[in-house]
C-alpha positions as CSV (number, residue, x, y, z in Angstrom):
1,X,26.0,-6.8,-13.9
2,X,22.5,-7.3,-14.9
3,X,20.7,-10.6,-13.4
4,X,19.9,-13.1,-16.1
5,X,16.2,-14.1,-14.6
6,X,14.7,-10.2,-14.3
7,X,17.0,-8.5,-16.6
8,X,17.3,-5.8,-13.8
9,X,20.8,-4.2,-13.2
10,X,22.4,-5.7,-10.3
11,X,24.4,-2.2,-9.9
12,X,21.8,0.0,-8.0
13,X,22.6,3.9,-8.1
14,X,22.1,6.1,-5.0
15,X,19.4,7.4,-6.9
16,X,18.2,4.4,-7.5
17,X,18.5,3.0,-3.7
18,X,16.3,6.4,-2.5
19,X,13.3,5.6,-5.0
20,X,13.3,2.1,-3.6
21,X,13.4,3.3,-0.1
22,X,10.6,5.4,-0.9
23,X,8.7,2.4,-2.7
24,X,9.0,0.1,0.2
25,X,8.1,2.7,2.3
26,X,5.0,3.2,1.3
27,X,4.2,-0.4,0.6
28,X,5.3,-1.1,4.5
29,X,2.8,1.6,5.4
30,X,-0.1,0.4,3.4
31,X,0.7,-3.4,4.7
32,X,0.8,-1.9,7.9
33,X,-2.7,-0.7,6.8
34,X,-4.3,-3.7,6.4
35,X,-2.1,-5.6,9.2
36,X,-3.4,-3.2,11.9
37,X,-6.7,-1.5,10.7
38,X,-8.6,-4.5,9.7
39,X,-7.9,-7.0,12.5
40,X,-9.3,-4.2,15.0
41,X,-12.1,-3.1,12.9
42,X,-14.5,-5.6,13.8
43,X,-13.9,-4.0,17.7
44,X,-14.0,-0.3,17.0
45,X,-17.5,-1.4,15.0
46,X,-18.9,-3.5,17.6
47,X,-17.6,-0.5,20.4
48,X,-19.6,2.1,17.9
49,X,-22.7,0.3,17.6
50,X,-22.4,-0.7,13.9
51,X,-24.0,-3.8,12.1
52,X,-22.4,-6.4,9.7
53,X,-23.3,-4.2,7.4
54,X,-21.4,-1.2,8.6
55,X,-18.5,-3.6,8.7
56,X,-18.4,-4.4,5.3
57,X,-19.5,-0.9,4.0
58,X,-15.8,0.4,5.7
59,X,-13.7,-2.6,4.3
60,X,-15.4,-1.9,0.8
61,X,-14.5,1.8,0.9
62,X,-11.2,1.1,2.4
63,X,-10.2,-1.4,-0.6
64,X,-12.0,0.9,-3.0
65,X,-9.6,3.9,-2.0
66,X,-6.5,1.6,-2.1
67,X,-8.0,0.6,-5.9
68,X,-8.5,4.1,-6.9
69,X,-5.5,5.8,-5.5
70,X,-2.6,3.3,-6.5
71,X,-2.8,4.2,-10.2
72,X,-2.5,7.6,-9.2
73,X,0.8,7.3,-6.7
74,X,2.2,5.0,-9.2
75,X,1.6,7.7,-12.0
76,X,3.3,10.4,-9.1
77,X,6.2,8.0,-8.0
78,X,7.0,7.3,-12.2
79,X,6.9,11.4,-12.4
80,X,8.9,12.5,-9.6
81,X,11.3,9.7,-10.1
C-alpha cells in the first residue's frame, strides 16, 4: 500500500527494515554527537586552557567534518544498500 502524501510503500521488506536500522543508527549517533560533545566542550576547553578562539576553531572543524563526510556515507549507504 503505498501512502498517498510521500509516495513511499507502506510494505517495508526485511531488507528494507535493516537499511533503516542502519540509517537511524547512525543519525542517533551523530545527534548524540552534537547532544553530548558540544554542551561539554566549553568545559574540556576552559579545563585545557583554551581561548574563545580555540572554542570556535573545534566547533568549526567539527561541523566541517560532519559537512564533508555526509556526502560520502550517503554515497556508501546508497552503494552497499
Amino acid at each position: 500500500m503505498e501512502d498517498r502524501i510521500t509516495g513511499v510503500n507502506a510494505d517495508t521488506k526485511p531488507g528494507n527494515r535493516k537499511a533503516l536500522s542502519v540509517l537511524f543508527l547512525s543519525v542517533f549517533i551523530d545527534l548524540l554527537g552534537f547532544g553530548i560533545i558540544i554542551p561539554v566542550l566549553p568545559y574540556w576547553n576552559e579545563i585545557l586552557g583554551g581561548t574563545i578562539f580555540t572554542y570556535g576553531v573545534i566547533l568549526s572543524i567539527y561541523s566541517l567534518m560532519q559537512f564533508v563526510f555526509a556526502p560520502i556515507l550517503g554515497r556508501n549507504a546508497n552503494l552497499w544498500n
